[in-house]
C-alpha positions, 0 to 999 in steps of 0.5 A: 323482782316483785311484780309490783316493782316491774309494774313501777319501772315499766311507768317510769319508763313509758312515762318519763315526766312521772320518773321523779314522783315514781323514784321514792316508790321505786326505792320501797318496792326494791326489797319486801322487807324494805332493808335497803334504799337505792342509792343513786349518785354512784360510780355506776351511773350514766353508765350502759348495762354491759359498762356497769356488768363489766365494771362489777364483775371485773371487781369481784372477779379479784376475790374469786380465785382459787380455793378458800379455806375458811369459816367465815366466807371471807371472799364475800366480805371482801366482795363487799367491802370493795364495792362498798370503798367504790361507793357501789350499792351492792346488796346481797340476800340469800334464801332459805339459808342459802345451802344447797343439798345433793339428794343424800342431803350432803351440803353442796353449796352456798348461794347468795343473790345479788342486786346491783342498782343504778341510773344507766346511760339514759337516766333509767333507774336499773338494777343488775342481777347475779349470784355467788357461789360457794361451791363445796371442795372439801372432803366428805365429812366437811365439805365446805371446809374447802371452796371455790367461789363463782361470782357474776351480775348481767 
């Protein structure tokens, strides 16, 4: 998170008559490259932080059991695609490509950072925070032709 946004979600919260003005400001700072708007008005809001972690982790727990053998990722598609039917504003990014490499440089993973914002039970704008994990399960020629995935917000 930008220090930017902290600075702005810490004035919406001492301030709450500026809460209002603030919220267009709070949406532009979510990403530096301004892909998303926050979207308020969803299953998540009104709800505590550990009501929406649990909610979220219960859905995408559905998608992450087992091995997968494909080229696509298809349990990240279908993570999103089930938050998306809920109406949910689930944003995935990953950085550097988001393969992580063994010190032989053998591909060992693949990361992906979640940000899952809403308005909690005190009408406080506020975003959940995880990752998905694809870790390699495959043979040493290809090891992410076989893959278990971990995935979790808090």
């Amino acid at each position: 998170m930008s220090t930017l946004r902290k600075r702005l979600i810490r004035l919406a919260y001492d301030n709450p008559e500026m809460r209002a003005p603030l919220t267009p400001l709070l949406r532009m700072s979510r990403s530096p490259q301004g892909q998303w708007e926050a979207k308020y008005g969803t299953l998540l809001d009104g709800k505590t932080r550990q009501q929406a972690t649990r909610l979220v982790n219960k859905v995408m727990d559905r998608y992450t059991k087992g091995f997968f053998r494909d080229d696509f990722w298809k349990p990240i598609h279908d993570i999103r695609k089930a938050m998306e039917k809920l109406k949910v504003p689930f944003h995935l990014s990953v950085k550097n490509g988001g393969y992580k490499k063994d010190k032989e440089g053998n591909l060992i993973s693949k990361q992906w950072e979640i940000e899952v914002p809403f308005m909690n039970n005190k009408n406080r704008p506020t975003c959940l925070f995880g990752v998905i994990v694809c870790s390699a399960a495959g043979s040493v020629d290809d090891p992410l032709s076989t893959y278990d995935v971990v995935a979790y917000v808090n």
